[in-house]
C-alpha positions in Angstrom: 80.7 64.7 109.2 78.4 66.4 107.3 76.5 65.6 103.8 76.7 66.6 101.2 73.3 68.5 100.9 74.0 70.2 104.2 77.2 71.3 103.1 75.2 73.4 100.7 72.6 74.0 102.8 75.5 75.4 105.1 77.2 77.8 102.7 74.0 79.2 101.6 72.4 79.9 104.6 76.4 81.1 105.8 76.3 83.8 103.0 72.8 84.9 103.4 73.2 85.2 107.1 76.4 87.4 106.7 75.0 89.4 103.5 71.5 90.2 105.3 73.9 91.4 108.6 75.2 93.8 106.8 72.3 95.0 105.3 70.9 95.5 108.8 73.3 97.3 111.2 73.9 100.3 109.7 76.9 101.6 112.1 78.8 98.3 113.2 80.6 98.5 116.0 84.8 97.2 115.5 83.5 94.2 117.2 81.3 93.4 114.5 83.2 94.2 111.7 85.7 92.3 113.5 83.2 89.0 113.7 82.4 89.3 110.6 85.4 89.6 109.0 86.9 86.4 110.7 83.8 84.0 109.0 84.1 85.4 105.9 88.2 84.7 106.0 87.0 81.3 107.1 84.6 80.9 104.3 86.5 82.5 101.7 90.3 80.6 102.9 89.3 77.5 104.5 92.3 75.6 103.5 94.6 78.1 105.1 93.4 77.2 109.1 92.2 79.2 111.5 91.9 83.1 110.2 92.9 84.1 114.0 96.7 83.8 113.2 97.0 84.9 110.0 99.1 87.8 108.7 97.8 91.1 108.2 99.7 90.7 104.7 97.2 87.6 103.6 94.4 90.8 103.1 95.2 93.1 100.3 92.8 95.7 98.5 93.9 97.0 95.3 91.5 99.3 93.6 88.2 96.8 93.8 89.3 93.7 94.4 89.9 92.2 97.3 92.8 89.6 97.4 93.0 87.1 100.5 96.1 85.2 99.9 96.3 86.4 96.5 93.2 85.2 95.6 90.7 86.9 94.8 87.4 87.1 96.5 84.3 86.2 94.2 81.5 86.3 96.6 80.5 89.9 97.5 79.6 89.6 101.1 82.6 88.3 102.3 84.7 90.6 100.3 82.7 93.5 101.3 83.2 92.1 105.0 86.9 92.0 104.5 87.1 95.0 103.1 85.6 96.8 106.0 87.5 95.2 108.5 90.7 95.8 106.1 90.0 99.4 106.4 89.5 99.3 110.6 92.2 97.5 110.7 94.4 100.1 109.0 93.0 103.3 110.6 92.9 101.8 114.1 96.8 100.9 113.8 97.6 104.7 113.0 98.4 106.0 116.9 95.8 108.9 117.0 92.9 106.8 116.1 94.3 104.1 118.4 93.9 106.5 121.6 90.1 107.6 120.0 89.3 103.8 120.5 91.2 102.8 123.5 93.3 100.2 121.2 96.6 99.2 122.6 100.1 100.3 121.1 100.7 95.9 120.9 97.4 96.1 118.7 98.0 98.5 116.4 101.9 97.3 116.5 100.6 93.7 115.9 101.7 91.7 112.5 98.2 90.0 112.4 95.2 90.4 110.3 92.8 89.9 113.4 94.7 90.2 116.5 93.6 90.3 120.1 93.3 92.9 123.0 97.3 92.8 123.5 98.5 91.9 119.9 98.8 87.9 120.1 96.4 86.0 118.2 92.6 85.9 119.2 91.4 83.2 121.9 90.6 79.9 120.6 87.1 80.8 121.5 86.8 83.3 118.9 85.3 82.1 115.9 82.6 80.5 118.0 81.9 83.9 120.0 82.0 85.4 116.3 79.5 82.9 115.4 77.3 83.2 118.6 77.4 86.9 118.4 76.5 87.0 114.7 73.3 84.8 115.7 74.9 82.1 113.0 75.2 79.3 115.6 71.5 78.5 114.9 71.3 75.5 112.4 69.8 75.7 108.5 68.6 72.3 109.4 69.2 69.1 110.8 73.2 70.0 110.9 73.0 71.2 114.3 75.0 74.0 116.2 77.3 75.3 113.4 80.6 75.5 114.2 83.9 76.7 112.8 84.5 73.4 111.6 81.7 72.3 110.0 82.0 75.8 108.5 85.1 75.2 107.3 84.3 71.7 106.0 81.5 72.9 104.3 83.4 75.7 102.6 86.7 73.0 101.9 83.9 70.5 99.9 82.7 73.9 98.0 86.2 74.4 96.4 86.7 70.4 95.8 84.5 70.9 93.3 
């Protein structure tokens, strides 16, 4: 379980971790859009479970908002995430882009927001590849390795308040 301090320790250092990885690849490759698309779903929709089996109907854009279970998204880095990743996730499920980057018809066919190599959800292990890959499994403090859990605790004491 973790504090209460560190669950604030954990959402800052979360957001700042995601906002300065944007800042700093400037061509992201689907894989990292990908990544950070599924934290920032976790962050911003904790109470909903794991983002891996969601519905590609949970994400809508309308003009500048970005609606994640129609709700809208108040911190900018993970709506800017999600809006990135909204936009792959549209153009790679059209069939000539598909082909351009070796997606599979199940993929782009697929009903979920973040689907894996065949169309069914995403691996278990995903988040916590996401996490490792996005250098976030490092800890703010004395948490320890972050985790999707302690994420989404963090994130579920956040909108208790």
């Amino acid at each position: 379980m973790v504090s209460d301090e560190d669950s604030t320790a954990l959402q800052n250092w979360v957001i700042q971790t995601l906002a300065k990885r944007m800042r700093s690849v400037k061509n992201p490759s689907i894989a990292t859009r990908r990544d950070l698309g599924l934290i920032a779903a976790l962050c911003a929709a904790p109470a909903r479970g794991t983002p891996r089996k969601w519905p590609e109907n949970s994400l809508t854009i309308e003009g500048r908002e970005v609606l994640l279970w129609d709700v809208a998204i108040e911190e900018p880095c993970f709506a800017v995430s999600l809006r990135f990743w909204h936009a792959w996730r549209e153009r790679l499920a059209r069939p000539d882009q598909r082909r351009l980057y070796r997606k599979s018809l199940l993929w782009g066919q697929s009903g979920l927001l973040f689907p894996g190599p065949n169309g069914a959800p995403l691996s278990r292990a995903a988040l916590h590849n996401a996490l490792r890959r996005l250098d976030l499994a490092g800890s703010p403090n004395s948490i320890g390795p972050i985790t999707p859990e302690k994420i989404r605790a963090a994130f579920l004491w956040r909108d208790r308040l």
